[in-house]
Residue frames relative to the residue before (quaternion, step in Angstrom):
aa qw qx qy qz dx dy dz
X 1.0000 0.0000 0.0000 0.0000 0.00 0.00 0.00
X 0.5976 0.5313 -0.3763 0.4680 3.55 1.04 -1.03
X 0.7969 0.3375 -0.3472 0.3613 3.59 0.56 -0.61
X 0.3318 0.6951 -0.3999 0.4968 3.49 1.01 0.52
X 0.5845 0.4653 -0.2592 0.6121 3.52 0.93 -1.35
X 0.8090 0.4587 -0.2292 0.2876 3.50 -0.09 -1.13
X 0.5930 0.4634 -0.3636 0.5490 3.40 1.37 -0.74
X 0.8842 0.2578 -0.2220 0.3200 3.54 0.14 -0.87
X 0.4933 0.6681 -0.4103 0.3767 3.25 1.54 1.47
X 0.3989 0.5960 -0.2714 0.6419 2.55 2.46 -0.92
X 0.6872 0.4959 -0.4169 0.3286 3.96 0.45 -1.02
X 0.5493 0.6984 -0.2124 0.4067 3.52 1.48 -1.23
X 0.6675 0.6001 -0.0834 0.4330 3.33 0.96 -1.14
X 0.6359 0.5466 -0.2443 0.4870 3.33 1.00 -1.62
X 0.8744 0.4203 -0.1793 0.1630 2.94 0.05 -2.07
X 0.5801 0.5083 -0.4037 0.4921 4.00 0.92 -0.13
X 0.6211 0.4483 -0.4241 0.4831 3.54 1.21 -0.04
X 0.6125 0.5796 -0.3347 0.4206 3.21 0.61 -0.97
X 0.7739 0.3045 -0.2482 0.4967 3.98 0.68 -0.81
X 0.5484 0.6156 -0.3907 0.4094 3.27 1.11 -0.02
X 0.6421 0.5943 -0.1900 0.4455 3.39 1.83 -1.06
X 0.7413 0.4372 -0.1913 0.4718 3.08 1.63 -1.13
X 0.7410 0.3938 -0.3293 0.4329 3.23 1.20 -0.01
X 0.4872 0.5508 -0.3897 0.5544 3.11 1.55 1.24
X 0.4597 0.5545 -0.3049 0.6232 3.35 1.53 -0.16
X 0.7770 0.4382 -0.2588 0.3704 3.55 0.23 -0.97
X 0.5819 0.5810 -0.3307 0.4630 3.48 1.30 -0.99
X 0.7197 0.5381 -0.1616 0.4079 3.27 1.13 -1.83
X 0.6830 0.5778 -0.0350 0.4455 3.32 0.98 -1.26
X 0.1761 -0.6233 0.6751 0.3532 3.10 -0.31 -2.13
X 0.4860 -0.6560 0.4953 0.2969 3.71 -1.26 0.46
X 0.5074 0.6593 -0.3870 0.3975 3.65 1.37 -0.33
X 0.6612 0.5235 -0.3131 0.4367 3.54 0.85 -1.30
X 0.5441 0.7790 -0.1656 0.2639 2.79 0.85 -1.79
X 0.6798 0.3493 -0.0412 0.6436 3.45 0.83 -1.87
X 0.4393 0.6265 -0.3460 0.5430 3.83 0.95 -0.51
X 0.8111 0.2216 -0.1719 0.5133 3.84 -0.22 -1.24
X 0.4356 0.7717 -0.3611 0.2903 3.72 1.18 -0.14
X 0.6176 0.5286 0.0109 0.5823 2.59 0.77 -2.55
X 0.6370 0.2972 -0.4246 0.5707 4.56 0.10 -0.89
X 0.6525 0.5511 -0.4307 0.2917 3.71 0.11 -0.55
X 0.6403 0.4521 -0.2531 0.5671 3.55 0.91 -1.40
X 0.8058 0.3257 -0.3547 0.3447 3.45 0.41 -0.60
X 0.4514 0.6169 -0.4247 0.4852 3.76 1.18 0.03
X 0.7030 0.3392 -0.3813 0.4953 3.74 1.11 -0.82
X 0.7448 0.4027 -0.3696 0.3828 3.56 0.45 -0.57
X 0.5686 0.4209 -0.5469 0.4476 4.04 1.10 0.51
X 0.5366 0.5858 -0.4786 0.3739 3.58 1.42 -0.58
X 0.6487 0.6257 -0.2478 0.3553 3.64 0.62 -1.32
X 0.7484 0.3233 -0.2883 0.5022 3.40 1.08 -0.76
X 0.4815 0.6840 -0.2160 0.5036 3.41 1.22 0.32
X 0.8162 0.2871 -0.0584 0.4980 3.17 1.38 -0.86
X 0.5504 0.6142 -0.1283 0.5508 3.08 2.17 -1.05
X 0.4525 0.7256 -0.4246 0.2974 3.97 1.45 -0.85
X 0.5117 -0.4807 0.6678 0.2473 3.71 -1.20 0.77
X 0.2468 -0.7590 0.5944 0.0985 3.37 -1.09 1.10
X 0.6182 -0.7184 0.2343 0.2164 3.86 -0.60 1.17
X 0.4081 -0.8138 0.2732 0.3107 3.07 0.18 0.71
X 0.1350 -0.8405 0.4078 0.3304 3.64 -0.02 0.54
X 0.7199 -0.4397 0.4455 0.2999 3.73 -1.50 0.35
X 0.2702 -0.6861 0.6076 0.2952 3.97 -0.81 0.67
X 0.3732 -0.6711 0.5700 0.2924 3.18 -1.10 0.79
């Protein structure tokens, strides 16, 4: 239970920074890029993942 408390104090914390950041980004930026560098991001993890995630070949007894 204690870590329950703890996660969603740390969550409590985070999150007025986090929109404060993003709504400096957006002024500074725009919300287009923004979503732009998002979208290359997710996809950089999901070509990395399949890269990293690949069944390894089986080799042949000799």
């Amino acid at each position: 239970m204690a870590d329950k408390r703890q996660h969603s104090a740390a969550a409590s914390r985070s999150g007025p920074q986090g929109l404060v950041t993003a709504g400096i980004l957006a002024d500074g930026i725009g919300v287009l890029p923004i979503l732009d560098a998002q979208a290359a991001l997710y996809m950089a993890c999901g070509v990395l993942a399949l890269l990293f995630l690949r069944v390894p070949e089986r080799v042949a007894p000799r």
